[in-house]
VOKOL-892195 format. One line per 8 residues: number of its first residue (from 1); for each residue x, y, z of C-alpha. Coordinates in pm, whole numbers, plus 50000, padded with zeros to 5 digits. Example, Ala and Ser with C-alpha at 12.3 -4.5 7.8 and 13.67 -1.06 7.14 Angstrom:
% VOKOL-892195
1> 51230/49550/50780  51367/49894/50714
This chain:
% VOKOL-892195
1> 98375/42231/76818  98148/42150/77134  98401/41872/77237  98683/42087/77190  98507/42381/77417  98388/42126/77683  98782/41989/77655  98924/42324/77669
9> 99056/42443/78033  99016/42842/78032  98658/42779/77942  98579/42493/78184  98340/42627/78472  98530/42429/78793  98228/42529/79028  97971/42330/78855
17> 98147/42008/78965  98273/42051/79307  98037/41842/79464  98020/41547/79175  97718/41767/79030  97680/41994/78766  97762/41978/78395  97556/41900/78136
25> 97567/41583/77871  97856/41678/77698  98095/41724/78031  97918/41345/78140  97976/41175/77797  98362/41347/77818  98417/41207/78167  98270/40878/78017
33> 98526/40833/77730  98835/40917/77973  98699/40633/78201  98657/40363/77914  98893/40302/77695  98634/40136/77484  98392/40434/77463  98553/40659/77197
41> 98513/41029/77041  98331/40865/76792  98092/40735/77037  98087/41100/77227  98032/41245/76874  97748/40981/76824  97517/40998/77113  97554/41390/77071
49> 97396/41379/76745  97165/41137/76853  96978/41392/77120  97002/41664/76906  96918/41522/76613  96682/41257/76692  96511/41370/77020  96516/41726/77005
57> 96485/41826/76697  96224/41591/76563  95985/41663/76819  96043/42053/76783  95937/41990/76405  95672/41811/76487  95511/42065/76729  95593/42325/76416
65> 95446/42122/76195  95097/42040/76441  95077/42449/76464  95115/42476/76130  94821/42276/76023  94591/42332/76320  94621/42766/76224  94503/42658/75883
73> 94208/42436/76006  94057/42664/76270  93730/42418/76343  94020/42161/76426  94218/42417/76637  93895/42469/76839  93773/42094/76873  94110/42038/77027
81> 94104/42315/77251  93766/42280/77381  93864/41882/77404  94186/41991/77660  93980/42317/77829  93668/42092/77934  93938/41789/78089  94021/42128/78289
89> 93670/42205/78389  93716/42543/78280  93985/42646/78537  94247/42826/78345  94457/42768/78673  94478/42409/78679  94786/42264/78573  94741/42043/78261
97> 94963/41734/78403  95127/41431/78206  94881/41205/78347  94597/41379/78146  94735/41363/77828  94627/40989/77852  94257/41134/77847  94317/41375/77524
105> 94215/41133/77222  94115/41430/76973  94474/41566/77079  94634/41229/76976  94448/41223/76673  94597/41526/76616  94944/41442/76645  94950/41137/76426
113> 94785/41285/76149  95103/41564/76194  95337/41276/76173  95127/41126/75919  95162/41406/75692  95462/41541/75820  95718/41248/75925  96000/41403/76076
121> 96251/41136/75912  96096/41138/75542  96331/40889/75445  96412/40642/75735  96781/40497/75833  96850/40257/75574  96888/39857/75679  97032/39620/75505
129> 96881/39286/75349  97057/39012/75515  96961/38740/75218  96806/38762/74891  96439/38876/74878  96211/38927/74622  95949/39239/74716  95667/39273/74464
137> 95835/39141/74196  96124/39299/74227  96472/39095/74313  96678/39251/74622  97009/39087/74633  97154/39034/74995  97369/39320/75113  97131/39548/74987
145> 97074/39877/75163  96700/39974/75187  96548/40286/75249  96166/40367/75337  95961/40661/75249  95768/40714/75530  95631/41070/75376  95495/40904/75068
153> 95336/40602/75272  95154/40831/75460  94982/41040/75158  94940/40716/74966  94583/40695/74858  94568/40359/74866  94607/40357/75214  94475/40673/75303
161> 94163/40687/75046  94014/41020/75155  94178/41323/75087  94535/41178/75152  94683/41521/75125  94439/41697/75400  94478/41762/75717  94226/41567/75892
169> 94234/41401/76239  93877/41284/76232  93980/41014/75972  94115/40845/76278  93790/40826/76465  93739/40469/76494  94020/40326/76317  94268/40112/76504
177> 94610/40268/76343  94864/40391/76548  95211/40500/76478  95370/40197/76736  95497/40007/76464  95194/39791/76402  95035/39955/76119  95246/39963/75817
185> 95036/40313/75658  95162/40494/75938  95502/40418/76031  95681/40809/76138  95878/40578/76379  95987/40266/76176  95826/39912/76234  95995/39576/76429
193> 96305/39542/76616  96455/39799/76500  96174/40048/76562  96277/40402/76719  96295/40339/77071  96253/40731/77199  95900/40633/77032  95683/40674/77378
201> 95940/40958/77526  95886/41140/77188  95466/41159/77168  95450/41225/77517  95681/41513/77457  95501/41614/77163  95161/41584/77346  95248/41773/77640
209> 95369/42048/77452  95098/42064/77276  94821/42003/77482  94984/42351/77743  95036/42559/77420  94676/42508/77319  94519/42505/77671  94685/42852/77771
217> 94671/43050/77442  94467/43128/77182  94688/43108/76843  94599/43398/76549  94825/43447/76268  94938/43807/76193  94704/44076/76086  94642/44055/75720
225> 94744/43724/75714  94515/43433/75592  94516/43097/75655  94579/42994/75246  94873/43230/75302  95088/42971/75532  95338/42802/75323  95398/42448/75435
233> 95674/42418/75217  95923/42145/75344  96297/42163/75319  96552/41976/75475  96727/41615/75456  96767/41364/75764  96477/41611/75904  96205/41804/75704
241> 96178/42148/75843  95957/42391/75749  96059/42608/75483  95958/42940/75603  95964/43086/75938  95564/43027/76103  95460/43360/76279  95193/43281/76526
249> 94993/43565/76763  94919/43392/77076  94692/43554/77329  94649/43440/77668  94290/43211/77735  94012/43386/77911  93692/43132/77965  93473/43098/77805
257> 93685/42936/77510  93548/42920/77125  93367/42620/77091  93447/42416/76761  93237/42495/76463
């Protein structure tokens, strides 16, 4: 439907490329495919899917899914506040800038114990075993396709011995796990060669968001609303979405900001 709208003449805008500018993806994958013989609809169709699917959306979840849990832990909510408010000195007018976010490590906890809990891909693309394998004592004949759970890795209690189902960033305080593919117990991103390669594009997204959304607000849920009232229900099947719609009250941040309990 978006191909045939961006293909369609009475609804093509001819001002936005008069001067080789303007447009937006679809219009530059479309003039792509008439150029190439070998780049198809398919391939239009493909790489459409892709950004939606796998770059927007995923990080949107994730940021839904960091809210989520933070408005049900409020001494975490304020530990990562105060953590981005004091790199800002207190100046509610300074910009918080993509170089800081290097700086936030309470923040970063944060966001892999979302994905950690919250993978947006539960169930990674499949591969395919290129020989015979044996894994635990199972036998895996070649041609086999192979899917990963990275939702139940992440609550499994053998790797995650303390309250695997809690939200809990401070379990990554001094523990060298990451979610770049090294670390097997937290793998939101897939491991190897064929890792997720928006990997660094998608934290920092996630990050930033987060990091302005907590530095200029203060979050509340609705009046008469408790925190054991948020349903974290999942739903969903390439991407786990939240269930319910979560209704947040943000108010803008006056200094001094609620210190963590």
């Amino acid at each position: 439907m978006v191909i045939e709208e961006h293909l369609d003449p009475k609804l093509a805008n001819p001002a936005e490329n008069e001067n080789g500018g303007g447009g937006d993806l679809v219009d530059a994958l479309i003039a792509l495919w008439k150029e190439d013989p070998g780049f198809t609809r398919d391939h239009v169709k493909a790489l459409i899917f892709n950004t939606f699917i796998a770059s927007i959306d995923t990080s949107s979840v994730t940021i839904l899914w960091a809210m989520s849990e933070l408005i049900r832990k409020p001494c975490v909510l304020g530990k990562v506040q105060a953590e981005i408010r004091a790199m800002a000195g207190g100046n509610v007018n300074r910009r918080v800038l993509s170089e800081d976010v290097s700086r936030l490590t309470y923040l970063n906890m944060v966001v892999k114990e979302t994905l950690r809990l919250h993978p947006p891909a539960p169930l990674q693309l499949p591969r395919e075993t290129m020989r015979h394998i044996q894994v635990a004592g199972y036998d895996v004949p070649a041609k086999t396709r192979v899917y990963t759970n990275a939702w139940a890795i992440g609550r499994d209690p053998t790797s995650w011995p303390d309250s695997p189902e809690e939200f809990n960033p401070d379990r990554f305080e001094g523990r060298d796990v990451d979610v770049k593919g090294e670390h097997p117990e937290l793998m939101a991103f897939g491991m190897g060669r064929r890792i997720c390669p928006g990997l660094s594009m998608a934290m920092a997204t996630v990050e930033f968001t987060l990091a302005n959304l907590l530095f200029y607000f203060d979050w509340a849920l609705p009046e008469g609303i408790a925190a054991d009232d948020v349903s974290m229900e999942e739903e969903g099947r390439v991407v786990f979405h939240r269930k319910t719609q979560l209704v947040l009250v943000p108010t803008a941040y006056v200094p001094p900001w609620p210190r963590p309990c």
